[in-house]
Phi, psi and omega in degrees: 000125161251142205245133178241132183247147208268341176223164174300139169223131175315145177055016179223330175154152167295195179291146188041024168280128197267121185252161181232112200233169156321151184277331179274342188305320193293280215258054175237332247192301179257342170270323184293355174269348155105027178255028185177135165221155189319123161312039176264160180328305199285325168311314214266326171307320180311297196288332188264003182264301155310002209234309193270308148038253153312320240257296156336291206286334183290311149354281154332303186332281168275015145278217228009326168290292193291006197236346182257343179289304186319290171311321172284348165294340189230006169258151187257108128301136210231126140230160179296087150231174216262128224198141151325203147281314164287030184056039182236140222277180168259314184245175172252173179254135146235199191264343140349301184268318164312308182289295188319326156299313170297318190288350188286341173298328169093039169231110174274160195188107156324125151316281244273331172284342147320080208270081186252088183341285204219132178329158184252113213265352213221123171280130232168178174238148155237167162259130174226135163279144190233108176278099162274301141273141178353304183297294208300127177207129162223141186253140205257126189277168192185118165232126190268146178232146163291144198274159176236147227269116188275149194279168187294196277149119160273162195264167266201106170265130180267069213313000000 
């Protein structure tokens, strides 16, 4: 039976790929989940409509992206935390920490677009990638610093 699918399906082909599957496959599994419909003429007008679409809004996308990449190529990120003696921190830097600098910057910026493997344990400069769009991948400078630690307080002798 062929099928135009409407969304990416694993081992079988992306969104607006036209397929050819078991019958029962179709309509027990992929058409009652909206993840595929029948391969007629008027689907397929449907479908190339929607195809150009995306394409357009993905389009926007990554200008919008590149005009926020300009910007972020030219910020330094700086965070503060509280560190050892080898310079190795109590807490970590995440990506968290990261967004909350840009936002403090007038840059919203998703965590989850923070491509950070693992908290950052150390003090130091990194590169961190930041995914605005499919396309788009930008590296961010990051410098971590030790916060510094306010001196004692001499203590006060009463005669």
């Amino acid at each position: 039976m062929k099928l135009i699918l409407r969304q990416d399906v694993e081992k079988l082909g992306n969104a607006g790929d036209v397929v050819n599957v078991a019958r029962g496959y179709a309509r027990n599994y992929l058409i009652p989940r909206r993840m595929a419909v029948e391969a007629t003429p008027g689907n397929l007008k449907v479908v190339e409509i929607e195809r150009l679409a995306a394409a357009r809004r993905d389009q926007r996308e990554k200008e919008a992206a590149g005009l926020v990449a300009r910007e972020l190529v030219k910020i330094v990120v700086t965070v503060r935390k509280k560190a050892g003696e080898a310079g190795t921190l109590y807490g970590s830097v995440t990506a968290l920490d990261i967004a909350d600098y840009l936002s403090s910057r007038k840059i919203e910026i998703d965590k989850r677009r923070i491509q950070l493997d693992e908290p950052i344990k150390s003090v130091g400069e990194y590169h961190v990638p930041i995914r605005l769009h499919r396309e788009v991948i930008v590296p961010v400078r990051l410098v971590v610093e030790a916060e510094a630690e306010p001196e004692p307080t001499p203590e006060h002798t009463v005669p």
